[in-house]
C-alpha positions in Angstrom: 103.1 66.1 7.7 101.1 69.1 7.1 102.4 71.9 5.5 100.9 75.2 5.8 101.5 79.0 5.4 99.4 82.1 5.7 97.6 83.3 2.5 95.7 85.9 1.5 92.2 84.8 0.8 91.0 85.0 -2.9 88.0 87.0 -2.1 84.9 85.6 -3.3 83.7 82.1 -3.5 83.5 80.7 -7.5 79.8 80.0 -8.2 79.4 76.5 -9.3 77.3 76.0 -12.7 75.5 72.8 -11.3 74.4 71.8 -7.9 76.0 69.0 -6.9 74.2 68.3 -3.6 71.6 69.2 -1.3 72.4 72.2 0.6 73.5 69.6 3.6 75.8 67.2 1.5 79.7 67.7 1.7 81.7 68.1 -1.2 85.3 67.3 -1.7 86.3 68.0 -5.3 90.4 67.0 -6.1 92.0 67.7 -9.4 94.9 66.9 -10.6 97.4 64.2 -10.7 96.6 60.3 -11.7 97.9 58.9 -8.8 95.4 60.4 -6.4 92.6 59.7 -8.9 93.8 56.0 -8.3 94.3 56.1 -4.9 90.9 57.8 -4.0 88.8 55.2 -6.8 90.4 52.2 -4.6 90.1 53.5 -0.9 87.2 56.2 -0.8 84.5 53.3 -0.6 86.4 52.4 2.8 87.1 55.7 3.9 83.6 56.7 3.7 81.6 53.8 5.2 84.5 53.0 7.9 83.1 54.0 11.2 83.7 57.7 12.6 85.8 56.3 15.3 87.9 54.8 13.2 88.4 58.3 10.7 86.0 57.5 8.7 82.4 59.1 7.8 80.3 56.3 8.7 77.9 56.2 5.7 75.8 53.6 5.5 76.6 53.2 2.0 78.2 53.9 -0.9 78.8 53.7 -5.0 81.0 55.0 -7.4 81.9 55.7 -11.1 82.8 57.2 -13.8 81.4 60.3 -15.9 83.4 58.5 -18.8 83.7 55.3 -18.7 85.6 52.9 -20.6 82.6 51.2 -21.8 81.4 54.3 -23.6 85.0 54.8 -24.9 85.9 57.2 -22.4 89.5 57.5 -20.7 87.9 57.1 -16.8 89.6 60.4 -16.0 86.4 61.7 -14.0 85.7 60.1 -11.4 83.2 60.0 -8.3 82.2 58.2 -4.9 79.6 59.0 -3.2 78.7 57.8 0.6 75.1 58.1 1.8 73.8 58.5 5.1 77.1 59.8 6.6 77.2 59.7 10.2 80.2 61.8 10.3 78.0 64.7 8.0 75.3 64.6 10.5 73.6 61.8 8.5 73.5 63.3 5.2 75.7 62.3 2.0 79.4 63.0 0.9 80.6 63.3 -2.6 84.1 63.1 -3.3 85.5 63.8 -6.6 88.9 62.6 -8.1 89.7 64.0 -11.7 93.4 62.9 -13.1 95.0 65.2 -15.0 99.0 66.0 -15.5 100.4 67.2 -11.6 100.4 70.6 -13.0 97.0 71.2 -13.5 96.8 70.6 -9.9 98.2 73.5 -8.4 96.7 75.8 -11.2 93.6 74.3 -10.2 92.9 75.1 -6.6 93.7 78.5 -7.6 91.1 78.8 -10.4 93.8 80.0 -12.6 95.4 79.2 -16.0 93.4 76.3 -17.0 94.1 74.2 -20.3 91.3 74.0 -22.7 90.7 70.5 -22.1 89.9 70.8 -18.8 87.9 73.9 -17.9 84.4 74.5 -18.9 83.7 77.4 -21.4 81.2 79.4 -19.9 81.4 82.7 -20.9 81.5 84.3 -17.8 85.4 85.0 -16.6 83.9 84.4 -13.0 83.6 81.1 -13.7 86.7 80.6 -15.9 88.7 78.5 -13.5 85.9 75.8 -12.7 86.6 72.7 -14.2 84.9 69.7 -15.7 84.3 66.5 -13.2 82.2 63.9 -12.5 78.4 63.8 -10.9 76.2 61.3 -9.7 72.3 62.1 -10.2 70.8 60.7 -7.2 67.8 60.3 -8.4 68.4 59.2 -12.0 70.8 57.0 -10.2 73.5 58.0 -13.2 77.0 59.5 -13.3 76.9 62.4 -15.4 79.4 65.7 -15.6 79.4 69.5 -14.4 81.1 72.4 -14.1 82.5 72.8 -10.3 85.0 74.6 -8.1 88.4 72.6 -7.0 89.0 72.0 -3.6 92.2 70.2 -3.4 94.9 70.3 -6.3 97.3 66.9 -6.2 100.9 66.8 -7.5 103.7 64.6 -7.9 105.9 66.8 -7.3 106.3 70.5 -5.4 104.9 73.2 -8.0 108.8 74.4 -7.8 110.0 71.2 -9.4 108.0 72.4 -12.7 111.0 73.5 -14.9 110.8 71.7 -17.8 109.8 72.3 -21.3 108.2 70.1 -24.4 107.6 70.7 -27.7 106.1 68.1 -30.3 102.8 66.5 -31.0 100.1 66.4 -28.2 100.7 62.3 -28.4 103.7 60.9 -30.2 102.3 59.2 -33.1 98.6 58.6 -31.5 97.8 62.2 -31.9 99.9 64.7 -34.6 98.3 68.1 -32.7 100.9 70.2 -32.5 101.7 70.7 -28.7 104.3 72.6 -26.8 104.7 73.1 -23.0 107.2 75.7 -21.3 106.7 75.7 -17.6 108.2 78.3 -15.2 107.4 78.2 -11.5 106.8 81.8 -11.1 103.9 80.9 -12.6 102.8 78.0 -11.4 101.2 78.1 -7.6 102.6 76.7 -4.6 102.9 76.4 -1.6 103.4 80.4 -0.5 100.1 81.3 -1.9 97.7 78.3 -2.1 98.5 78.3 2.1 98.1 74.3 3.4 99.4 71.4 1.9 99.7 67.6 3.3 101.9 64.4 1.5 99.4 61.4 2.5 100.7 59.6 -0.4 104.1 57.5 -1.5 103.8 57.2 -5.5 106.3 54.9 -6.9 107.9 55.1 -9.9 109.9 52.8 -12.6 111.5 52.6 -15.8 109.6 50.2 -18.5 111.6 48.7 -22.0 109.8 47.2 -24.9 110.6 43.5 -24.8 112.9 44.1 -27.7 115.1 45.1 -25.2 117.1 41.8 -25.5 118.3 40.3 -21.9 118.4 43.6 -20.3 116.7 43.9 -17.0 118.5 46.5 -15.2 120.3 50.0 -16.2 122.5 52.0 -14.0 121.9 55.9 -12.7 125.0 56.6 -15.5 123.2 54.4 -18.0 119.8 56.1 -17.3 121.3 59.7 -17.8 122.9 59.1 -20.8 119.9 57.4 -22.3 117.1 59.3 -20.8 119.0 62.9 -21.8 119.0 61.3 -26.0 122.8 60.9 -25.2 123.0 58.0 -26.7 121.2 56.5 -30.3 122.2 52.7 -30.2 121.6 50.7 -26.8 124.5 48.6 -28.4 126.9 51.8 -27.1 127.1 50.3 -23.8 129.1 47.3 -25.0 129.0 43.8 -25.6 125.4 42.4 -24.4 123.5 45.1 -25.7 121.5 44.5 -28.8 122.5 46.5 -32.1 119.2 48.6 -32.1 117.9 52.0 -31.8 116.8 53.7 -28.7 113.4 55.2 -28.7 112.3 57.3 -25.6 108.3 57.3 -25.2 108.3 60.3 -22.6 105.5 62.4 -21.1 104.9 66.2 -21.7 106.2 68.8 -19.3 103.7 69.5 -16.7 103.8 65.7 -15.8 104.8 64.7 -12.4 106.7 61.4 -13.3 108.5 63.4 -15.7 109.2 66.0 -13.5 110.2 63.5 -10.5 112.4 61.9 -13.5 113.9 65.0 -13.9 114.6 65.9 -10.4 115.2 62.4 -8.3 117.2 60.9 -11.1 118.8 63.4 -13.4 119.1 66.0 -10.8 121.0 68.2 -12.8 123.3 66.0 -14.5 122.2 65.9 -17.4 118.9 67.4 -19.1 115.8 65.7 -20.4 115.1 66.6 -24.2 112.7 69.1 -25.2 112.4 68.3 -28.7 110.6 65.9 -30.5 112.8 63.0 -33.1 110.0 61.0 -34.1 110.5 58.3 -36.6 114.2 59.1 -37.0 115.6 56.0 -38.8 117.7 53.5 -37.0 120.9 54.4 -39.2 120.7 57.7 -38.1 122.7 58.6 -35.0 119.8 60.2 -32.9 117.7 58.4 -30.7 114.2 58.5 -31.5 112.0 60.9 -29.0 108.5 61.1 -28.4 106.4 62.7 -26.0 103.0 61.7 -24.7 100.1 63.6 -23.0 98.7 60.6 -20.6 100.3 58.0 -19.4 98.2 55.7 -21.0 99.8 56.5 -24.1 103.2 56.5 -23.3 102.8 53.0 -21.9 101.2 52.0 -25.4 104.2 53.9 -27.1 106.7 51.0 -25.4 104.2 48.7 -26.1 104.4 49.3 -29.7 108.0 50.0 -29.8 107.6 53.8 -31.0 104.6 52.7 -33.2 106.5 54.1 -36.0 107.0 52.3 -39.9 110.9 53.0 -38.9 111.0 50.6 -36.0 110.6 47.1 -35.6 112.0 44.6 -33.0 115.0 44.1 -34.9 116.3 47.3 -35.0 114.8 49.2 -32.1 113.8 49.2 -28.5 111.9 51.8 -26.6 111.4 53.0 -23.1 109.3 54.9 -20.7 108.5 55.6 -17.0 105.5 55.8 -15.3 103.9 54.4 -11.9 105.8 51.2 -10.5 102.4 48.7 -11.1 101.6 50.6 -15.1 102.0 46.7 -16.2 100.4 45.0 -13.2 96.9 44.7 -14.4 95.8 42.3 -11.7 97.6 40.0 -9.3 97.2 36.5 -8.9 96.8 34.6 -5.1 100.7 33.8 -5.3 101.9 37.8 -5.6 102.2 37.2 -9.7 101.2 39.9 -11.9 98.7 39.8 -14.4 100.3 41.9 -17.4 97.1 41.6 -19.9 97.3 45.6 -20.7 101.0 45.6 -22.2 102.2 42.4 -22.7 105.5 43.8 -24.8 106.9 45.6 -22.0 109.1 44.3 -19.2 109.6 46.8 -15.6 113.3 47.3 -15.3 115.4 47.2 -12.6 117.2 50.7 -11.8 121.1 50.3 -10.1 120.0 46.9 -9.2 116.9 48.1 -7.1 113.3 47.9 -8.0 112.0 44.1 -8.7 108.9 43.6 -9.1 105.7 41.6 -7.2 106.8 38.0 -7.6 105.3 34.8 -5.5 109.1 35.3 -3.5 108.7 38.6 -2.9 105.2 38.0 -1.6 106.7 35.5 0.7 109.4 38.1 2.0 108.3 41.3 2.6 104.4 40.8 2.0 104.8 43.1 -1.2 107.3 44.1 -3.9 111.0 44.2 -3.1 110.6 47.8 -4.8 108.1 49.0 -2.1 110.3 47.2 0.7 113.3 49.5 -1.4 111.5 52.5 -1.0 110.6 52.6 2.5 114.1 51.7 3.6 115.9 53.9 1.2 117.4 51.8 -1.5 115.7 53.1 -4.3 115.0 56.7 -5.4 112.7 56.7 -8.0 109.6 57.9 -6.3 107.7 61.6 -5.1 105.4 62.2 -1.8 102.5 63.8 -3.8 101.2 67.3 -2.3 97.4 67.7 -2.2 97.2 71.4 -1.9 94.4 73.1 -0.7 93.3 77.2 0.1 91.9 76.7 3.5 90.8 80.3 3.7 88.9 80.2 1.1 87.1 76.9 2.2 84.0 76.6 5.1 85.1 74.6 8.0 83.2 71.2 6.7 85.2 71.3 3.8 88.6 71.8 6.1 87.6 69.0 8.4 86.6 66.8 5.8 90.3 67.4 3.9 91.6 67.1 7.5 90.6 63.5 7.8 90.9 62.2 4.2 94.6 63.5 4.3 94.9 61.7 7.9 93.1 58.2 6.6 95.3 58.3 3.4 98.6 58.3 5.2 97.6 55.7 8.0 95.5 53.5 6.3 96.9 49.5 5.5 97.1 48.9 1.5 96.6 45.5 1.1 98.9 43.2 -1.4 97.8 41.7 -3.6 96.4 44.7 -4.5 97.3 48.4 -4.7 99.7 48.0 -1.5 102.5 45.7 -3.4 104.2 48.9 -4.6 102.3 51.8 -3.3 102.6 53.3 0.4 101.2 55.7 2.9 103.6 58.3 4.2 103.8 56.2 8.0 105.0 53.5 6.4 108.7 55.4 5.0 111.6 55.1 7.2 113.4 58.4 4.9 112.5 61.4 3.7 113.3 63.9 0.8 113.8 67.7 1.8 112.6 68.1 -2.2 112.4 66.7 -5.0 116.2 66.5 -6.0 117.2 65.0 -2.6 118.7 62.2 -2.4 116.4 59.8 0.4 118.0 59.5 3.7 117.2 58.4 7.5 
């Protein structure tokens, strides 16, 4: 469903510092959070060379890429597919964009405000202050290369309101000692009232991950998951008999994430609190459980991986945990519905109140996906956001509108296949709930 409300336009257009197109191509630059980087670098070949009658752009073809790829020892943050020929852009090309960044960035963003050093470009001219870095593809050159260009459409996790929380450590638990603190307050943070339109294409799933050393335990409880996710507890052995004798470790995400925040609102929901301090490399005999926070995703999951990655922890006398998008440890799947997990083999997906398995050849066999996606869309299991892409329609020509228009439309109506990205994710259509925010509980 579309959400919109009358703005105020900005005023003048940003200037761009490179020219991404010919005057005729379309642009559609979106910034913000992973998920819709990973939605858009599986489905925007389709969506641009599927036919205009089936909402598509019709190009006659297509290729895509990174500005910093893996291969070069880049993170793959910034990336681009570009359809050529586009029936649907009276036969010239269409470039769309997909940089990941935390969910806040997203909002900020579209809005050309407040951005992070790490993600704008430096150009000394406050004009251009809110244009950030993204991906390009030289035509010609037939390369992918970077420049400095407007935002379009800013993607969240969660509502900009659900940005409360706080942080305050290094910029990457052990990987990175930066100091790095984060205090967000809505009031500054745009939403909805003053970006104007906003559509939820998008079902991102979420679970909770343990380090194998996490002995026999598959599944924790909401009440286990409060106490442990809040540092409320030091010793997983605290829940009784069953429970190993070791330390917990929490391998978290920075405030201004939106699987922290989602954490925060659709399983905490007020309960309890998520820590804002960092406790890294407290000892095991030590009652305080050991708290780390993580700037990406990426090296959160590689904090479970390791256990903490600390000299203090081993697998005999801790265990970690994390959260992050339901497939983080599905690196491929296999014919039968079996995942591949070749990225973190030491970490095991764990069940939450029961809910939440994960692709296996049964499951497959059931549903035609994970019994956590099945979960979801009939409103068994909470752990999941509708992400926002936000975008200033006043401020952007009608192509640009249109183009939104049917990208948010193909997104929530087109069939992800499993094996593949559709065993845990899902377009809006498909859920049989719905959240009036964040905190909500799901319901019919």
């Amino acid at each position: 469903m579309k959400k919109v409300l009358k703005a105020a336009a900005l005023g003048a257009s940003v200037v761009a510092l490179a020219t991404a197109a010919s005057a005729a191509d379309l642009n559609m630059n979106i910034y913000g959070a992973s998920a819709q980087g990973k939605f858009w670098n599986t489905y925007a070949e389709t969506f641009l060379e599927a036919a205009v009658a089936d909402g598509g752009m019709g190009c006659t073809d297509s290729v895509k890429g990174y500005a910093d790829p893996k291969s070069a020892g880049g993170s793959e943050k910034l990336g681009i597919t570009v359809g050529f020929d586009c029936a649907g852009n009276g036969g010239d090309d269409v470039y769309i964009r997909y940089t990941s960044n935390k969910s806040v960035e997203g909002p900020r963003a579209v809005m050309n405000k407040d951005p992070q050093e790490n993600d704008t470009c430096i150009t000394g001219n406050p004009a251009n202050d809110g244009l950030r870095k993204q991906a390009h593809y030289d035509k010609v050159a037939g390369t992918f290369t970077t420049a400095c260009l407007d935002v379009h459409v800013g993607a969240s996790d969660v509502a900009s309101e659900a940005f409360t929380q706080e942080s305050h450590g290094n910029k990457n638990g052990t990987y990175d000692s930066t100091s790095f603190d984060e205090v967000l307050d809505p009031v500054t943070i745009p939403g909805l009232d003053q970006i104007g339109t906003a559509e939820r294409p998008i079902v991102v799933p979420f679970a909770f991950f343990a380090n194998n050393a996490l002995d026999n335990i598959d599944n924790l409880t909401r009440q286990q998951l409060l106490l442990v996710m809040s540092g409320g507890i030091n010793k997983w052995s605290q829940f009784g008999p069953g429970y190993p004798n070791k330390k917990v470790v929490l391998c978290m995400r920075h405030a201004g994430s939106g699987t922290h925040a989602t954490l925060d609102k659709a399983i905490l929901r007020g309960d309890k609190s998520l820590p804002k301090n960092q406790a890294a490399n407290v000892p095991p005999t030590l009652p305080r459980a050991g708290i780390m926070f993580h700037e990406s995703s990426g090296d959160m999951m590689k904090c479970v991986n390791q256990n903490g990655n600390s000299t203090n922890y081993t697998t005999s006398n801790a265990a970690a945990i994390g959260y992050a998008d339901a497939d983080a440890i599905a690196k491929t799947y296999n014919a039968d519905g079996s995942e591949n997990n070749t990225d973190y083999p030491n970490v095991k997906r764990l069940k939450y109140n029961g809910k939440g398995e994960g692709m296996t050849p049964t499951n497959l066999a059931t549903y035609g996906y994970s019994a956590l996606k099945n979960e979801i869309i009939n409103g068994s299991y909470e752990f999941w956001s509708a992400q926002w892409m936000y975008i200033k329609a006043d401020q952007e020509n009608a192509a640009t509108v249109n183009l939104y228009d049917k990208m948010m439309a193909y997104a929530s109506s087109t069939e992800l296949p499993c094996p593949g990205l559709g065993c845990y994710w899902m377009t809006a259509n498909e859920v049989n709930v719905t959240k009036e925010d964040d905190s909500s509980v799901p319901h019919f």
